[in-house]
N, C-alpha and C positions, 0 to 999 in steps of 0.2 A: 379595467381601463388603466393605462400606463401613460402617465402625463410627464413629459421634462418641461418646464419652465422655465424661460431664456426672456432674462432682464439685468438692469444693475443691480448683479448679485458677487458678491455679500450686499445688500443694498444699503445705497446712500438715504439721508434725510428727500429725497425730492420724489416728485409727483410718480414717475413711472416706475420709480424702484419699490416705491410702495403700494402701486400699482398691485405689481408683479407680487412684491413678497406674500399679500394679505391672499390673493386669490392661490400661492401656494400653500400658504396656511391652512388655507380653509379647507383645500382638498386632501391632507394629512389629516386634518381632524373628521374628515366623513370617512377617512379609514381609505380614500384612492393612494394605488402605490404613484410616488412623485418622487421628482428633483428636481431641482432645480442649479442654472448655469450662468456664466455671464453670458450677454446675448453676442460677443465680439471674441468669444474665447474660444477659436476652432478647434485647440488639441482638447479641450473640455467638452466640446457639446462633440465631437468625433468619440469620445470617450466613453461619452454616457450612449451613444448610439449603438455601440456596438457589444456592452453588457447587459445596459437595465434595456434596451430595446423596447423604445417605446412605441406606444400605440400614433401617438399625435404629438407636434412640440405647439405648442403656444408660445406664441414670442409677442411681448410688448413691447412699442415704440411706435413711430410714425411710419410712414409710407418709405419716405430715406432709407429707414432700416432693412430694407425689403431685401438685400443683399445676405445680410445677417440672420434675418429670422426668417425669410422662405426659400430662396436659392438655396443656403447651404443646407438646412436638412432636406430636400428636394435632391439636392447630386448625392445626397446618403441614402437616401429610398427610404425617407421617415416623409408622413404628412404633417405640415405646418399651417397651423392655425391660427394668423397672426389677430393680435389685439391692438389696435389702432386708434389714433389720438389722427389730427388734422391741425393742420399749420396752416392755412387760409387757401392752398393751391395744391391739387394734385398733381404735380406735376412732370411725374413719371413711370414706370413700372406696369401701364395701365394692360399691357397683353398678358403678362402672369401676374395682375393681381385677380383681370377677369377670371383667368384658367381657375382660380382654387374653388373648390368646392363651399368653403365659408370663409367668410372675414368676418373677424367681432370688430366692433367699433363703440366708443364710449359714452355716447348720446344720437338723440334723433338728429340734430343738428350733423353733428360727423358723419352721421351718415349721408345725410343730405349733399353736403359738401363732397361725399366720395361721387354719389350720382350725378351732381353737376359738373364734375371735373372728369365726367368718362366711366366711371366703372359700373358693372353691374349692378343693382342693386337685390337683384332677387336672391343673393346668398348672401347677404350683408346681415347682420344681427346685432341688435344694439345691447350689448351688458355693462351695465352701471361699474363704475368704481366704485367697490365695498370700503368700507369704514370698519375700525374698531371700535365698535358700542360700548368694549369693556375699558380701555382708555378713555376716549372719549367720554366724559360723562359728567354732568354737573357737578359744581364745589359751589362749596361756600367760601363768600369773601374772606370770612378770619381762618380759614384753612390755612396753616401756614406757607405751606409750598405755596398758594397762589398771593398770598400777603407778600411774600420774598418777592415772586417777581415784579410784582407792582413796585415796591421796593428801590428793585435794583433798575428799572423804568425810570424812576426817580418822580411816582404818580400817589399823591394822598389821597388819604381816604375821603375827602368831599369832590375828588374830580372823576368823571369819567371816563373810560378809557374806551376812546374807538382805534381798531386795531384791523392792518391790514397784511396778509403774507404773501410773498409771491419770490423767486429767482431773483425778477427787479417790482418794487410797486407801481411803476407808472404804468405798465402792460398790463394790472390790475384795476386802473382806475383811481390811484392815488392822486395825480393830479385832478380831476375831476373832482375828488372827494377834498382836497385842501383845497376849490375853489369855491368848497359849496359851503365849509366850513369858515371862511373868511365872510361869506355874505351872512353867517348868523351868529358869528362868534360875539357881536354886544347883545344879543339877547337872549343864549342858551345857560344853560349853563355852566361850570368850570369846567373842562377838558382834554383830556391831550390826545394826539394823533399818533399812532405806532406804529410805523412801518419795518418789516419784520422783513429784508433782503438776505439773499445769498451772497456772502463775499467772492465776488468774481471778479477778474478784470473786465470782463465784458459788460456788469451791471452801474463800474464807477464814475464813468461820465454822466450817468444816466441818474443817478443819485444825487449827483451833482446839482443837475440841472433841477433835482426837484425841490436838493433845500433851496437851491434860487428862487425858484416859487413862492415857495412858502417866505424867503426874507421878502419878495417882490408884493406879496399877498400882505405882508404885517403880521402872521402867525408862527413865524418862524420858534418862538420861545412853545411855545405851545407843538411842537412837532419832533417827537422823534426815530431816528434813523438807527437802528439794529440790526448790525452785521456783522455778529457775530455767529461764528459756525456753532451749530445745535446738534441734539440727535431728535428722533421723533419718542424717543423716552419723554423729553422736555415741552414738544408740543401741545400736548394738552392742558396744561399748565399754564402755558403763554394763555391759550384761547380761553382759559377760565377765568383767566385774571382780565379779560375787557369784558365791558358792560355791550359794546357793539363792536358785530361784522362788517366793515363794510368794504366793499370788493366787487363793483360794477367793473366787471373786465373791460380790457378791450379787448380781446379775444379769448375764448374761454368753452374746448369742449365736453369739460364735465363739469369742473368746480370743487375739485376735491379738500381745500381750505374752508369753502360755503358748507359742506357737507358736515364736514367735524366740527363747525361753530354749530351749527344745528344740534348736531349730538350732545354736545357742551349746553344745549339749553340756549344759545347767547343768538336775539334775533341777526337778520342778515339784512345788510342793502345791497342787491346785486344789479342787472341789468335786463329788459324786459327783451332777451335774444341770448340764441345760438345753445351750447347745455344746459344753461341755469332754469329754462324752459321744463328741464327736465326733473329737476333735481329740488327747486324752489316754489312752493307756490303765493305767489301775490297776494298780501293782506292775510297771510296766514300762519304761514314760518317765515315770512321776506317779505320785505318791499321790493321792487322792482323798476326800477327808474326806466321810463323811457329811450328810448332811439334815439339822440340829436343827430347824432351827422353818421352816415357813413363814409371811411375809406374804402377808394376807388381806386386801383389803377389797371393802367391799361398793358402794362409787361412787367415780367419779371426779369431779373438777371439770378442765374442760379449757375453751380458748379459742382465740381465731384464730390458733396455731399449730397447730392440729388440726381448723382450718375450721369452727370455730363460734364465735356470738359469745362475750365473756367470761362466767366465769362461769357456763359449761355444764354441768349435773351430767347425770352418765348413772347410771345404777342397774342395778346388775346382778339378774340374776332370780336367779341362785345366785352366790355367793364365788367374787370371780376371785384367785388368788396371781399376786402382783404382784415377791415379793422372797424371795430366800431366804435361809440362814445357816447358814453350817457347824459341825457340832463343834468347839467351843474343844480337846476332850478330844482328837479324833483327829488334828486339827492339833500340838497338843503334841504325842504319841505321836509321829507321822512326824516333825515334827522332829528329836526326840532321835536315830531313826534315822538321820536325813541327816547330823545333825550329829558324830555321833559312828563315824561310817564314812563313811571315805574312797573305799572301795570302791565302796562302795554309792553315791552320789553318782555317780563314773566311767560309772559300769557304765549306772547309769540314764539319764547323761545321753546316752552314746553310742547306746543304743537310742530317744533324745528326736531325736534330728539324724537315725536313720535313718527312723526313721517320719518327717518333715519332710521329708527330700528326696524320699521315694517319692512324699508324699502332695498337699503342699501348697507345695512348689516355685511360683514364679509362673509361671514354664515351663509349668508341667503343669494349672496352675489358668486359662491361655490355652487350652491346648489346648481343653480340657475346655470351655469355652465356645464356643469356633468347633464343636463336636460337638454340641451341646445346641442351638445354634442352627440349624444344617445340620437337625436329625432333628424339628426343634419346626416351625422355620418355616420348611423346606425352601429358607433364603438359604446358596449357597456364595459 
């Protein structure tokens, strides 16, 4: 089997590039010959088409991408095997997404979402984002790399650190989680909040907005915002050095930040929907905060990132939920639990690394793919 891999490659610090890198990793080290491409790089993936001639391209992104990772190796006479994430709406591509013989998708939920928005589902395959179990992997507090970060946090050694990552936090659940923190903050114990953003323009009103929260909430001193650019050398590090995950998305279809705090040992507060269904189990590696509200709405406006011109409305015939939002109340509750048992913390995080290594290993999230492709389209 001859595998080209099409993501952001050389890859950045962010979810699909690592995506992408870990499942090429993984298929180098079963001894599959690979490459891997950027996904938007035509004289690159024309290049590798026409020497290392591959069997299959796998290309990770969303549905948007579909130009990228299935048309153009399709006009080369290469089969494309796209890996797919979901942004709340299918809302294009649906005649040659049905045509492909498989689409992987990144949880039961994404899938879900492909079948409610149109597409097939009977060649749909759900493969987990792998983690790196050898990164990833418990510290001790006086380790000093994770003593440094706390550190440079500006978090002593009698506070806790709950910590959240994401592109922006609030699409995370940081709001949420600094409301749930304001209703227990006189009787938890010492604390700080860490939100761990990409520097973007796109995330800085949005940051904004959230230390007004937090100064509107009275927790402002107790909340910090980190936006500075990292590699994923440094991520593990970060996640060691909190005592809690906590990351109730508001949209979210795998959870690959909930996954590597697992690995790390460090329990998780997620949300009781969509990936983390997959990935977390309730009262065991994670708590799980309920549903409060869904987002509903009834159109979208999309444009030539979604292969239509600007200013495209689509109208739904029934309410699509597009976002959802967890209990401020059960987020509170589980905190106070994590925070005020130390046990419980331990205990949960250690069953968080073991479900991790069994499940979502990148090891095991290769294999899993060179299987699914063997039994789907009969390429060894």
């Amino acid at each position: 089997m001859k595998v080209l891999v099409l993501y952001d490659y050389p890859p950045s610090p962010g979810g699909l590039a690592t995506q992408g890198d870990l499942l090429f990793k993984g298929l180098l080290e079963m001894g599959i010959e690979a490459q891997a491409a950027h996904f938007e790089s035509a004289q690159e993936k024309e290049w590798y088409y026409r020497w290392f001639k591959p069997d299959i391209v796998v290309g990770v992104g969303y549905w948007g991408h579909t130009p990228q990772l299935i048309l153009h190796p399709q006009r080369n006479g290469v089969q494309p095997v796209p890996w797919l994430v979901a942004d709340g709406f299918i809302a294009n591509y649906h005649e040659i997404l049905n045509a492909l013989p498989l689409i992987l998708v990144t949880s039961n939920w994404v899938k879900d979402m492909y079948v409610r928005d149109g597409i097939e589902g009977d060649n749909i395959e759900v493969l987990p984002v792998g983690c790196n179990t050898d990164s990833f992997r418990p510290s001790e507090k006086n380790d000093k790399k994770i003593a440094a970060v706390r550190e440079t946090l500006g978090i002593s050694t009698d506070q806790l650190m709950i910590l959240t990552v994401g592109g922006d936090a609030a699409s995370k659940g940081a709001q949420e989680v600094m409301q749930a923190l304001a209703i227990i903050d006189n009787k938890a114990p010492a604390w700080k909040y860490v939100c761990k953003v990409w520097p973007q323009p796109r995330t800085q009103l949005q940051n904004l907005a959230d230390l007004q929260m937090a100064t509107h909430l009275g927790i402002e001193k107790n909340v910090v915002y980190a936006t500075n650019t990292v590699s994923r050398n440094f991520m593990p590090y970060l996640i060691g050095a909190c005592d809690i995950y906590a990351a109730p998305s508001r949209l979210e279809g795998f959870g690959m930040p909930q996954v590597e705090a697992g690995a790390c040992e460090k329990p998780v507060i997620g949300i009781k929907a969509m990936g983390m269904l997959d990935t977390l189990v309730h009262g065991e590696t994670a708590f799980l905060a309920n549903v409060a509200q869904k987002i509903v709405v009834n159109e979208v406006i999309l444009g030539d990132e979604s292969g239509f011109e600007n200013e495209h409305k689509v109208v739904f015939q029934s309410p699509r939920t597009v976002d959802y939002r967890a209990s401020v109340h059960d987020i509170a509750n589980y905190l106070m639990d994590l925070m005020t048992d130390s046990a419980l913390r331990e205990r949960m995080g250690q069953a968080g690394r073991e479900r991790v290594v069994k499940n979502f290993d990148y090891r095991i999230v290769a294999k899993r793919f060179v299987q699914i492709i063997n039994e789907k389209l009969g390429i060894t």
